[in-house]
C-alpha positions in Angstrom: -3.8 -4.7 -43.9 -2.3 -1.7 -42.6 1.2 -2.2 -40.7 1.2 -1.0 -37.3 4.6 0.4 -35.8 4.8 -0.6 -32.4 7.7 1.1 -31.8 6.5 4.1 -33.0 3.4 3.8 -30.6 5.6 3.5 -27.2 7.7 6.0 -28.3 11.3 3.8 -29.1 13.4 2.3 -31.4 14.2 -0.7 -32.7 16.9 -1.2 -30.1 15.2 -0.5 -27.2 16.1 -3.2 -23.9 13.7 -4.8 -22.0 13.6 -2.0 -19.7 13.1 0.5 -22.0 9.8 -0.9 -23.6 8.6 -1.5 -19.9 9.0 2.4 -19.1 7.9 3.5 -22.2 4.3 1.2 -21.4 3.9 2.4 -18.1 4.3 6.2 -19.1 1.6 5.9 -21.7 -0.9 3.7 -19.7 -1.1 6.2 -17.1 -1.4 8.8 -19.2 -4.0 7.4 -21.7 -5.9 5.0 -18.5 -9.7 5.6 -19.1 -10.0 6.1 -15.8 -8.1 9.0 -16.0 -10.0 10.3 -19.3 -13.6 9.3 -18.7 -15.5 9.3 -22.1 -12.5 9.9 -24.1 -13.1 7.8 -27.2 -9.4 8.7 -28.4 -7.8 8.1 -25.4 -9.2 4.7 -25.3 -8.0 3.9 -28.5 -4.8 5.0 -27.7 -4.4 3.0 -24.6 -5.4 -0.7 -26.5 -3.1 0.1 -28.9 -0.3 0.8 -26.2 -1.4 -2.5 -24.8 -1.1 -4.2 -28.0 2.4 -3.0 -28.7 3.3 -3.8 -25.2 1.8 -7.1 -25.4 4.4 -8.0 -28.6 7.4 -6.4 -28.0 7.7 -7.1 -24.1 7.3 -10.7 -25.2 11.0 -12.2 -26.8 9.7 -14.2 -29.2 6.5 -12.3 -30.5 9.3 -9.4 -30.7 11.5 -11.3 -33.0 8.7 -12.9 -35.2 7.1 -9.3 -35.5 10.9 -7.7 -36.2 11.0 -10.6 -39.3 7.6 -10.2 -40.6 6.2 -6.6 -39.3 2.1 -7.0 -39.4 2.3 -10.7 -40.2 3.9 -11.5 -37.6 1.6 -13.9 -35.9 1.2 -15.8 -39.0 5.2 -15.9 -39.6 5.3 -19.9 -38.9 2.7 -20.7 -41.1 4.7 -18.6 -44.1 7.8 -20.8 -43.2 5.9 -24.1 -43.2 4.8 -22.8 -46.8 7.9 -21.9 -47.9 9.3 -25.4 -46.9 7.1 -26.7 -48.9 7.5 -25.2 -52.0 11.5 -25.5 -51.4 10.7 -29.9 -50.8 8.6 -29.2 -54.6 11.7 -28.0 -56.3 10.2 -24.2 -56.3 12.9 -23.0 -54.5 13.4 -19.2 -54.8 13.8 -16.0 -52.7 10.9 -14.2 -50.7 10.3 -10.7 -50.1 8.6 -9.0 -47.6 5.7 -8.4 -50.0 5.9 -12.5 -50.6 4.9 -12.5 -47.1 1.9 -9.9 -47.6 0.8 -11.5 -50.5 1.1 -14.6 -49.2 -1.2 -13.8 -45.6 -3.2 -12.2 -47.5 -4.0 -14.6 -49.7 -4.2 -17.4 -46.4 -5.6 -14.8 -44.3 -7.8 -12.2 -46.5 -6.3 -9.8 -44.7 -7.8 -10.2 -41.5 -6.7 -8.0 -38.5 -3.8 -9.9 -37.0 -3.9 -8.5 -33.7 -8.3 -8.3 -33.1 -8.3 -10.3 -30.5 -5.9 -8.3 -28.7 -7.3 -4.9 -29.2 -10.6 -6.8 -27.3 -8.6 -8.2 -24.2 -9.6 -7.5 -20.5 -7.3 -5.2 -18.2 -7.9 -4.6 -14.7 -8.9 -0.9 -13.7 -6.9 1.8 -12.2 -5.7 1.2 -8.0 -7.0 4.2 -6.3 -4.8 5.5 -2.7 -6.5 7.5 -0.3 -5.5 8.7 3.1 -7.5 8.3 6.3 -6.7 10.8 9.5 -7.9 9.3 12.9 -7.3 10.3 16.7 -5.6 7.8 18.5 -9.0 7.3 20.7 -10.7 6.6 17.1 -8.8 3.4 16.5 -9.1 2.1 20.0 -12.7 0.3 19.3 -13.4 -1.6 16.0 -15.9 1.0 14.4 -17.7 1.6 11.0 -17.1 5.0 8.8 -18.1 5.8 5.2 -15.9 7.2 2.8 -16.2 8.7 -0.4 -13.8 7.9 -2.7 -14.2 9.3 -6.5 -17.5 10.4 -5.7 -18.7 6.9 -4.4 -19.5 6.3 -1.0 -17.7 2.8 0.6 -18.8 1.7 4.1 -15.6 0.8 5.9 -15.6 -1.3 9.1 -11.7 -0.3 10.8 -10.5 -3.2 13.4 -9.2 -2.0 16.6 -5.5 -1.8 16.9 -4.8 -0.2 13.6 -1.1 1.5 13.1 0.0 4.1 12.2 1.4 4.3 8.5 -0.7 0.9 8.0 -2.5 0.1 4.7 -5.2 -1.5 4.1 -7.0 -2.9 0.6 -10.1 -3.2 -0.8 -10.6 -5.3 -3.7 -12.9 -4.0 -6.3 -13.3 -0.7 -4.9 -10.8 1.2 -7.5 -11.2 2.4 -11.0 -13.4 0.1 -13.5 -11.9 -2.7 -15.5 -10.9 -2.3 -19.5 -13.3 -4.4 -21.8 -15.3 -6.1 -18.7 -12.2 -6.9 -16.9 -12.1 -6.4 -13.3 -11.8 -3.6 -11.2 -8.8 -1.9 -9.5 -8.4 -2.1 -5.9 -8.5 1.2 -3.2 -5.3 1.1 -0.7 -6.3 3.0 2.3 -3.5 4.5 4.7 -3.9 5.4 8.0 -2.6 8.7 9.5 -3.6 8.2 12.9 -2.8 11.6 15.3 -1.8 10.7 19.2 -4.5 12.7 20.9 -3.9 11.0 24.6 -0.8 11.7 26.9 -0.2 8.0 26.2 2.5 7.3 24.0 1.8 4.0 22.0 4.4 1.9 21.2 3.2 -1.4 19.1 0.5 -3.1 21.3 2.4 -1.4 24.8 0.9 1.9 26.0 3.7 3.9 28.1 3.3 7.0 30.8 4.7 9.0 33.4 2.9 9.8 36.8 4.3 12.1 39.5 4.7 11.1 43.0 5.1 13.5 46.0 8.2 12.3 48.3 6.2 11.0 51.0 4.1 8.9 48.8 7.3 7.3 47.4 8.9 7.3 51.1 5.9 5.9 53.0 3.7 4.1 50.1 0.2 5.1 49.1 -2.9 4.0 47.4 -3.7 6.4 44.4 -6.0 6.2 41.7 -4.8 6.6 37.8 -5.7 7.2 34.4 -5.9 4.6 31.7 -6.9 4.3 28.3 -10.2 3.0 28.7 -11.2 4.1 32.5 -9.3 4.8 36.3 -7.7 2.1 38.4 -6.0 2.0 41.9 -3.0 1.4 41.9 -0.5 0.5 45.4 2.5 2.3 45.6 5.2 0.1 47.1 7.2 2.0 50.6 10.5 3.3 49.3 10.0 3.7 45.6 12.7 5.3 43.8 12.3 7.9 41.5 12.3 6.3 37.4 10.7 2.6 39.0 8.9 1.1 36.4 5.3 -0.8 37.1 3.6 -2.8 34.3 -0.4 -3.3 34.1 -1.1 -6.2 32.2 -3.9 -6.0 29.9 -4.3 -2.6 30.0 -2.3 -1.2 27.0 -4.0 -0.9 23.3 -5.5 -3.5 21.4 -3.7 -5.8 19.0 -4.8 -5.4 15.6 -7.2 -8.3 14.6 -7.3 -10.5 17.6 -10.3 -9.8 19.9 -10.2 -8.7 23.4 -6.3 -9.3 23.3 -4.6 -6.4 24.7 -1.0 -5.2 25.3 0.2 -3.3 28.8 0.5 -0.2 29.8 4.0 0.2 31.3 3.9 3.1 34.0 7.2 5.3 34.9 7.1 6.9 38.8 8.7 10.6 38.7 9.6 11.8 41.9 9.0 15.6 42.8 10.6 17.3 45.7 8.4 19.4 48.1 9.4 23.0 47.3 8.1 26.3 49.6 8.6 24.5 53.1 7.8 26.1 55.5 10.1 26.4 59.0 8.1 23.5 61.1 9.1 21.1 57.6 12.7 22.7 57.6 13.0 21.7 60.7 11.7 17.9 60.3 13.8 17.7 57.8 16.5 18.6 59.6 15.8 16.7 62.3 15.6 13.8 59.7 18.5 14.2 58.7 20.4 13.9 61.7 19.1 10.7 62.6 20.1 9.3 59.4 23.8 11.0 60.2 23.7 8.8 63.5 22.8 5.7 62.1 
């Protein structure tokens, strides 16, 4: 049987770490992954035996059994047994690496030592994709299809979904190796605020102007939320910067039906500008009775 260099395959010596033979592997499989060289016969070949050097030499004892008997390797404790024995006869003499050919071959006839390996299953390729959404899109649980490599997935996205979140779906990457099973797709979402809400978690915040008299006197007004227009009492006397919280009204938390977060309102108080003389004169007249008091 031929020998195989391992080494040679990933690219190292014979003194490579731990570390060394992992990098080396990982380089390779990417660049020799079927997925990424679709009816490639040679690239195929080359990534089983990438995986079968991989499998020996990331393993510590495989390693030292295949540094001791190079192609034999897997056979190596059967040769010692035999060796044992022929020392316990009184046959005792010194063995040669070609004493160990000979000898598997001979036990063996020379059978591929590593066939089962060049057979084994590996999982197919992750694939990442990106997702843009308005804000508004992620407010209601809806259903979108994507295509994704030239297949077309039907994706159900749950309300409250986050910006920068990722999601997976098992099976839907690059096929399995040998019948082994497929890779998974990661999907991130790149959600754009499209409101004059800003979201924060669950909590929806914004800002609403008040004219002075409003804020002096109180009011009833009407405002915009996410989903629709409520009324909304403003309190006699509110300072400018008061904070009001709706409860219930903010976005919805990811995953947990009809459970929402608030929206947390902040009052901004604007001065009347371009009064005329009859207001100047209120004014003033306002003022002096607050001088008197």
């Amino acid at each position: 049987m031929k020998f195989v260099d391992y080494y040679k395959i990933l690219g190292i010596n014979k003194t490579a770490s731990d570390k060394d033979i992992k990098k080396a592997y990982r380089k390779l499989a990417r660049k020799y992954h079927p997925d990424l060289n679709p009816n490639n016969k040679e690239a195929e070949k080359k990534f089983k035996q990438i995986n079968e050097a991989n499998e020996v030499l990331s393993n510590p004892e495989n390693r030292k059994k295949y540094d001791k008997y190079g192609k034999d390797w897997q056979h190596g404790e059967a040769f010692e047994k035999a060796k044992q024995q022929q020392s316990y006869s009184g046959a005792g003499r010194s063995y040669s690496e070609q004493d160990f050919s000979d000898f598997f071959e001979s036990m063996f006839g020379g059978a591929r030592s590593y066939s089962k390996q060049s057979s084994r299953q590996f999982k197919g390729q992750d694939f990442n994709a990106e997702l843009h959404l308005n804000l508004t899109d992620v407010y209601k649980t809806h259903k979108q299809v994507l295509t994704v490599n030239g297949t077309n997935i039907r994706l159900t996205i749950p309300a409250g979904i986050t910006h920068g979140q990722i999601i997976k779906i098992k099976g839907k990457g690059g096929q399995g190796v040998n019948g082994g099973p497929n890779g998974d797709l990661y999907i991130k979402f790149n959600i754009n605020n499209n409101t004059k809400f800003k979201r924060d978690g669950d909590n929806l915040y914004t800002s609403i102007d008040l004219d002075l008299y409003s804020a002096i006197l109180g009011d009833r007004i009407t405002i915009d939320t996410f989903n629709g227009k409520v009324k909304l009492k403003i309190a006699p006397e509110t300072t400018n910067g008061t904070k009001v919280k709706l409860k219930g009204k903010g976005f919805p938390v990811y995953k947990k039906e009809g459970v929402f977060g608030d929206l947390i309102i902040t009052y901004t108080i604007k001065i009347p500008t371009n009064l005329n003389n009859k207001e100047k004169e209120l004014f003033k007249e306002l003022k002096k009775i607050r001088s008197n008091e």
